[in-house]
Structure formats: structure tokens, C-alpha cells
KOLGU-4560 file (N, C-alpha, C; in nm, 3 decimals, padded with zeros to 5 digits):
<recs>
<n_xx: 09.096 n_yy: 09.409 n_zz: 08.895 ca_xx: 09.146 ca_yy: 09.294 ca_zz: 08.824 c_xx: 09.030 c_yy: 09.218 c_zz: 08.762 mol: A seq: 1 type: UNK>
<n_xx: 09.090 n_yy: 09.161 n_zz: 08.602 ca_xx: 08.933 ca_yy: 09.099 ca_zz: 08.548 c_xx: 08.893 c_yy: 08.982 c_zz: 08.658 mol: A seq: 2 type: UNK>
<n_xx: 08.792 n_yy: 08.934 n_zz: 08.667 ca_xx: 08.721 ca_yy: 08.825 ca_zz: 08.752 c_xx: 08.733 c_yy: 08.820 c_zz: 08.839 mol: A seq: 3 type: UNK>
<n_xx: 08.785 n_yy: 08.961 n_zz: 08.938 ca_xx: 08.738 ca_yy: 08.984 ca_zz: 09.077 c_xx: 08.681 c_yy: 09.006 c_zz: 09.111 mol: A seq: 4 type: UNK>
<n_xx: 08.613 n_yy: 08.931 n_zz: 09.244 ca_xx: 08.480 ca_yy: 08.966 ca_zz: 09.265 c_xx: 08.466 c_yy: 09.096 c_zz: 09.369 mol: A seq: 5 type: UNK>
<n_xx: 08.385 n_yy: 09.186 n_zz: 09.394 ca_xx: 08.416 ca_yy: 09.296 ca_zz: 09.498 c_xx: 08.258 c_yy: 09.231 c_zz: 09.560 mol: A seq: 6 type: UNK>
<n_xx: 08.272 n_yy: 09.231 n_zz: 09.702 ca_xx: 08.177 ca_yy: 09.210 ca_zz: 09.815 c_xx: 08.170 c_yy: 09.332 c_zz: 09.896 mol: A seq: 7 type: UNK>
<n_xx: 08.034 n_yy: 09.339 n_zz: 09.956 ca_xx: 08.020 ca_yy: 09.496 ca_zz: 10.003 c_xx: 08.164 c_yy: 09.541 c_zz: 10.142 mol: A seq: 8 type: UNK>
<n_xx: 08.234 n_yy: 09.407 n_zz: 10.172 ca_xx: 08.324 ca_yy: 09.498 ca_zz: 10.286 c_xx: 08.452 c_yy: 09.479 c_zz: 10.185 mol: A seq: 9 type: UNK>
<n_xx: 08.496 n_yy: 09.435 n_zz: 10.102 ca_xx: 08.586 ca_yy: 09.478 ca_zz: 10.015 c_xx: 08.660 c_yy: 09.578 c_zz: 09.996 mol: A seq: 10 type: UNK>
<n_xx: 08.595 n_yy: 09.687 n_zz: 10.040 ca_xx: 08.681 ca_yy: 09.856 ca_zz: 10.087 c_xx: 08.743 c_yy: 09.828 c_zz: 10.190 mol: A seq: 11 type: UNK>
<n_xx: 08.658 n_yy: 09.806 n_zz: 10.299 ca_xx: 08.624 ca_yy: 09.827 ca_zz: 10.410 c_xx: 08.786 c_yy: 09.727 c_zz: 10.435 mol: A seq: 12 type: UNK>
<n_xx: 08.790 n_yy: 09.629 n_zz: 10.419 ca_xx: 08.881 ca_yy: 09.534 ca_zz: 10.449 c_xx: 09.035 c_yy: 09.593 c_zz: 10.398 mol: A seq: 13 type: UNK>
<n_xx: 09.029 n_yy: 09.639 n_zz: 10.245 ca_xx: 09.190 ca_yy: 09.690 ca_zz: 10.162 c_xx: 09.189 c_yy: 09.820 c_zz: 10.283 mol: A seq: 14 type: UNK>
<n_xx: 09.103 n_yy: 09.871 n_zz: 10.305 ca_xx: 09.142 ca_yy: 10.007 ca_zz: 10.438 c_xx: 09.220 c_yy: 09.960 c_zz: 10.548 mol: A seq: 15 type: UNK>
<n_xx: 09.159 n_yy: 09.904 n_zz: 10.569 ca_xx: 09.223 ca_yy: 09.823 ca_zz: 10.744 c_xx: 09.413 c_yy: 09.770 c_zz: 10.723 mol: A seq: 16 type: UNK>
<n_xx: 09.392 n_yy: 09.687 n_zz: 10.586 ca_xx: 09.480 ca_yy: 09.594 ca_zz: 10.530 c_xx: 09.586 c_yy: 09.710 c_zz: 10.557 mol: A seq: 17 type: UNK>
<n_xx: 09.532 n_yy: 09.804 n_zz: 10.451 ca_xx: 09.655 ca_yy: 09.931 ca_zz: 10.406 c_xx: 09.722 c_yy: 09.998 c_zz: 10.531 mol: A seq: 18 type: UNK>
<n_xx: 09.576 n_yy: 10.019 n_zz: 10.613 ca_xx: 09.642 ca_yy: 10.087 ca_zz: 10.718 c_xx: 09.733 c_yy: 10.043 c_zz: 10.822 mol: A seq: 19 type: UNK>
<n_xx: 09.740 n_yy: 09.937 n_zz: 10.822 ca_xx: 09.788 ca_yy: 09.819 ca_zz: 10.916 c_xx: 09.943 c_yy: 09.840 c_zz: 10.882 mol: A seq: 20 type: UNK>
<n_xx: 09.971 n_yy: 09.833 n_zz: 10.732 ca_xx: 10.097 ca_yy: 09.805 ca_zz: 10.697 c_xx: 10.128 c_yy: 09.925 c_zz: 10.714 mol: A seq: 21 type: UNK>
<n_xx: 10.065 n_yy: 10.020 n_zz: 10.705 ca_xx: 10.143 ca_yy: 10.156 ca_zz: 10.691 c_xx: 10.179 c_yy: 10.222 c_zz: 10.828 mol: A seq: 22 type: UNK>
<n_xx: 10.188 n_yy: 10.134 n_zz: 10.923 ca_xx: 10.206 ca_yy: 10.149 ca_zz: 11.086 c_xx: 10.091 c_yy: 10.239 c_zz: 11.160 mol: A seq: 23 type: UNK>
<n_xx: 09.994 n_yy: 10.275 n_zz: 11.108 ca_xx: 09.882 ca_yy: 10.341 ca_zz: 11.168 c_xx: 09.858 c_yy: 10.303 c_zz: 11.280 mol: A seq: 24 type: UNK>
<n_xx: 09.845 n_yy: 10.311 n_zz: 11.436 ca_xx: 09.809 ca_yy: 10.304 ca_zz: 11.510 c_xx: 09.671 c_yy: 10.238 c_zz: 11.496 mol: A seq: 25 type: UNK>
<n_xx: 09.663 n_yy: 10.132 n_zz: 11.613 ca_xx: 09.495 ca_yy: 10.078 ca_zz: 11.592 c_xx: 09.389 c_yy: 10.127 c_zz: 11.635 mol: A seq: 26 type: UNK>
<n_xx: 09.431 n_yy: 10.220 n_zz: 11.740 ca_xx: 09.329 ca_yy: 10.326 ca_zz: 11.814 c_xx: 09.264 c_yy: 10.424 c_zz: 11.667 mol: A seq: 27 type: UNK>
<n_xx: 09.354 n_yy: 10.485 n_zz: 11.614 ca_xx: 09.355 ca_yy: 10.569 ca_zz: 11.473 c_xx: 09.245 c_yy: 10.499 c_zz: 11.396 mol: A seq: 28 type: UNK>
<n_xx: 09.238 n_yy: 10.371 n_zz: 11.356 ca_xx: 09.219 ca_yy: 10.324 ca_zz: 11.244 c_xx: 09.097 c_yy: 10.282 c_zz: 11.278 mol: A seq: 29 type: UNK>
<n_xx: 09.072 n_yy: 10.231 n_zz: 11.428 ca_xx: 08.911 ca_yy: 10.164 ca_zz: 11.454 c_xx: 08.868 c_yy: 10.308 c_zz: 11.470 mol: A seq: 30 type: UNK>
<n_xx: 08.898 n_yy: 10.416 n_zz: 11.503 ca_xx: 08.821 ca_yy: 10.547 ca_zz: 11.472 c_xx: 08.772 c_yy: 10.586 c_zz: 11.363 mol: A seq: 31 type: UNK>
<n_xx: 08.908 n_yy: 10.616 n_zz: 11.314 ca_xx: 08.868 ca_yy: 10.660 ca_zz: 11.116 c_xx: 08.756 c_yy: 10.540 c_zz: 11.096 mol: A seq: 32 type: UNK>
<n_xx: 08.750 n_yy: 10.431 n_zz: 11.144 ca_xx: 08.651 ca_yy: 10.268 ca_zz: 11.051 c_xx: 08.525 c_yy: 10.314 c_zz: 11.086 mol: A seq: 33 type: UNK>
<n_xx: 08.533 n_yy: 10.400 n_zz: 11.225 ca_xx: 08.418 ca_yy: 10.370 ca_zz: 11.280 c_xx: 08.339 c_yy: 10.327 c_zz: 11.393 mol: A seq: 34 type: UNK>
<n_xx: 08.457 n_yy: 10.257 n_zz: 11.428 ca_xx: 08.414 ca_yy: 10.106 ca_zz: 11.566 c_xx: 08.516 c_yy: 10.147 c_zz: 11.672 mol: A seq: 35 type: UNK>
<n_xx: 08.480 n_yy: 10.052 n_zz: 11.754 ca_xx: 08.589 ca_yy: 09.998 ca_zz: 11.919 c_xx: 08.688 c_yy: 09.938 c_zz: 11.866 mol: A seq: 36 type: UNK>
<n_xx: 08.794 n_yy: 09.958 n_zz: 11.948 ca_xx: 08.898 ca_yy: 09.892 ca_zz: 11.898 c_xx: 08.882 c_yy: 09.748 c_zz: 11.928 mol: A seq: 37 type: UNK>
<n_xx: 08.746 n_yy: 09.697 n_zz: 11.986 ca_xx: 08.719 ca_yy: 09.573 ca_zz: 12.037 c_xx: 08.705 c_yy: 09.537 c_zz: 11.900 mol: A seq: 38 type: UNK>
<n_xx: 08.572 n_yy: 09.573 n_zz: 11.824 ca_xx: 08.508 ca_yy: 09.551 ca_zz: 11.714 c_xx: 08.628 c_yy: 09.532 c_zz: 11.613 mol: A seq: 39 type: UNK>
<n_xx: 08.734 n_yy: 09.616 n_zz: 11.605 ca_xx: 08.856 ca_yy: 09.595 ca_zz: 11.492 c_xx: 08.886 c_yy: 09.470 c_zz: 11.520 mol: A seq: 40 type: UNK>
<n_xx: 08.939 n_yy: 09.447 n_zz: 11.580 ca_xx: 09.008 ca_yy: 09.305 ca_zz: 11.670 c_xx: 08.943 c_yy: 09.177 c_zz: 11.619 mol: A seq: 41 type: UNK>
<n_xx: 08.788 n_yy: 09.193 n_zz: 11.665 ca_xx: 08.690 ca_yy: 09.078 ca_zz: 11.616 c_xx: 08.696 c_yy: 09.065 c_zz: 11.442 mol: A seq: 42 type: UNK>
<n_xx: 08.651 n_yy: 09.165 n_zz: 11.356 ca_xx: 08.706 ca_yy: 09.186 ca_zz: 11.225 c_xx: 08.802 c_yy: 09.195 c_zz: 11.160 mol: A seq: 43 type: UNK>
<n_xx: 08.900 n_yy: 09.252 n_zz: 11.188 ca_xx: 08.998 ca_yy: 09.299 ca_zz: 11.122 c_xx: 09.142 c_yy: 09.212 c_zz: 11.153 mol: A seq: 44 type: UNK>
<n_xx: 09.164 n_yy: 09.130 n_zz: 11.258 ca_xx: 09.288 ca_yy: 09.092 ca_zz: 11.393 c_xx: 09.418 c_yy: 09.037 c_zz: 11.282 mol: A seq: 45 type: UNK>
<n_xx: 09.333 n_yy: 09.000 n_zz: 11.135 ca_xx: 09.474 ca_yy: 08.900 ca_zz: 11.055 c_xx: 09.478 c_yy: 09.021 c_zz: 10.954 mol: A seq: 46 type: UNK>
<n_xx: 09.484 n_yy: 09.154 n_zz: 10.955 ca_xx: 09.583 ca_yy: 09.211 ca_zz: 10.887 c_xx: 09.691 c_yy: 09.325 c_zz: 11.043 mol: A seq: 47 type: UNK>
<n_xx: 09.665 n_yy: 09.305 n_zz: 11.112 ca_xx: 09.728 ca_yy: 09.378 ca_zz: 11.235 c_xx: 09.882 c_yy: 09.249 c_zz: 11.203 mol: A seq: 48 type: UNK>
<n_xx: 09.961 n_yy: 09.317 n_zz: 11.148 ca_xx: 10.112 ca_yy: 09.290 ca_zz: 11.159 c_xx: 10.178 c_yy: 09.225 c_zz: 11.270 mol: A seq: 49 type: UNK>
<n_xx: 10.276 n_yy: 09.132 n_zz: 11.283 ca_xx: 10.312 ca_yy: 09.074 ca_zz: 11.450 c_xx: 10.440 c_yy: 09.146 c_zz: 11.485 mol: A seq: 50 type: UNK>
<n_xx: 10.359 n_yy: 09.235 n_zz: 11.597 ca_xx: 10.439 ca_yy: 09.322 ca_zz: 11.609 c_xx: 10.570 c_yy: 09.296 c_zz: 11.655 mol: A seq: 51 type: UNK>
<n_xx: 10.612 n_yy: 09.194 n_zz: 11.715 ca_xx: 10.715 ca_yy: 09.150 ca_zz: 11.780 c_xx: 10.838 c_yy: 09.135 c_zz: 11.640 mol: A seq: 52 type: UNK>
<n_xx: 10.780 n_yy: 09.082 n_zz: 11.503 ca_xx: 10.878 ca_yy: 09.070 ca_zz: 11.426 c_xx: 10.879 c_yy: 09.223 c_zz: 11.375 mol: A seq: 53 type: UNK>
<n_xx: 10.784 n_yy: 09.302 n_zz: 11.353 ca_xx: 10.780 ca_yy: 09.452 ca_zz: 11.330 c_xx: 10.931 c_yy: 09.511 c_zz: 11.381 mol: A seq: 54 type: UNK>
<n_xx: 10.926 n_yy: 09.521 n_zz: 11.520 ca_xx: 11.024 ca_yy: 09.577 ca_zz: 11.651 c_xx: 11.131 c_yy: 09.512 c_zz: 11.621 mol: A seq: 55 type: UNK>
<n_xx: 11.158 n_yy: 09.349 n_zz: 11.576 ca_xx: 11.290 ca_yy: 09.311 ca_zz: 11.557 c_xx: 11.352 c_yy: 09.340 c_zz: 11.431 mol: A seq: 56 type: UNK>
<n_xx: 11.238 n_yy: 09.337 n_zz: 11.370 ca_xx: 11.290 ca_yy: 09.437 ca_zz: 11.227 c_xx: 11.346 c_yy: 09.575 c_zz: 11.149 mol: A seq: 57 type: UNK>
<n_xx: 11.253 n_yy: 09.620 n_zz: 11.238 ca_xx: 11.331 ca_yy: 09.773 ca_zz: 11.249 c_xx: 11.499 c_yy: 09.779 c_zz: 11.327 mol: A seq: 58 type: UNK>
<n_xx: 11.461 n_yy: 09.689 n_zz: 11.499 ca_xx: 11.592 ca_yy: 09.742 ca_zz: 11.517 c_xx: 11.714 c_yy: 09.687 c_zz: 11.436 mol: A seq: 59 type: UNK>
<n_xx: 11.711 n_yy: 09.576 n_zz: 11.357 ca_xx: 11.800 ca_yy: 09.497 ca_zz: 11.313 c_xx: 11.831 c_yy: 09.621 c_zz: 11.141 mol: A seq: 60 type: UNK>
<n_xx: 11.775 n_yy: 09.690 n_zz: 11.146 ca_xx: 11.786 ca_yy: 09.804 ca_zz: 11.034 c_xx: 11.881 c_yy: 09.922 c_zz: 11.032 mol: A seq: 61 type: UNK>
<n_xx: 11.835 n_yy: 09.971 n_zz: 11.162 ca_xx: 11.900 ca_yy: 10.086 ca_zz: 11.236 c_xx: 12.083 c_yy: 09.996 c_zz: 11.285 mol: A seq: 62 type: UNK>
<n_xx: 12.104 n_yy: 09.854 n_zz: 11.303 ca_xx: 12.179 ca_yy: 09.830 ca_zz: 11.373 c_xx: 12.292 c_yy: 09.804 c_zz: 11.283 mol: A seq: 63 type: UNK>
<n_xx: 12.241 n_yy: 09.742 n_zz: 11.093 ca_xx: 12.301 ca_yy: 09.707 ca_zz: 10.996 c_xx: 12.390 c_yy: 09.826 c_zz: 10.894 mol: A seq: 64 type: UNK>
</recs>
């Protein structure tokens, strides 16, 4: 996009973001990154989805 700025974790971050939404497991994803799943947590913790509305969402899908 014009006048966006890209910063060197800018990948690094739309990866996590993407993978997050796309239900990837977090074990999966701090592997593929690289790190502990400690290290994700410390970096990454506000694109990890809440899972509790995740679970009520799905079942309220399957139930409609």
C-alpha cells in the first residue's frame, strides 16, 4: 500500500497474524518462527485469537 511503511519484523508479524487466524496451532507456528512457544507469547500474544469466543463460535455454527 502507497505510504506504508515496512519495518524489519513486518513479515515476521503478517506470518504470525495469518497464521493465528488460520487456526494453526501455536506449538506449529513458534516452530515454523523459530522460537519457544514462550518467546511467541512475549511477541506475538495480540494476534493469538480468544479462544473461548473461537469454541463458542464454531459450536453455535454446527448448531444453526
Amino acid at each position: 500500500m502507497i505510504g506504508e511503511v515496512l519495518v524489519p519484523y513486518t513479515f515476521s508479524h503478517r506470518y504470525a497474524k495469518a497464521s493465528h487466524a488460520a487456526g494453526i496451532p501455536l506449538t506449529n507456528i513458534a516452530a515454523a518462527m523459530g522460537h519457544t512457544t514462550e518467546v511467541h507469547h512475549q511477541s506475538y500474544a495480540r494476534f493469538i485469537p480468544d479462544g473461548t469466543a473461537d469454541l463458542y463460535a464454531k459450536r453455535n455454527a454446527r448448531v444453526s
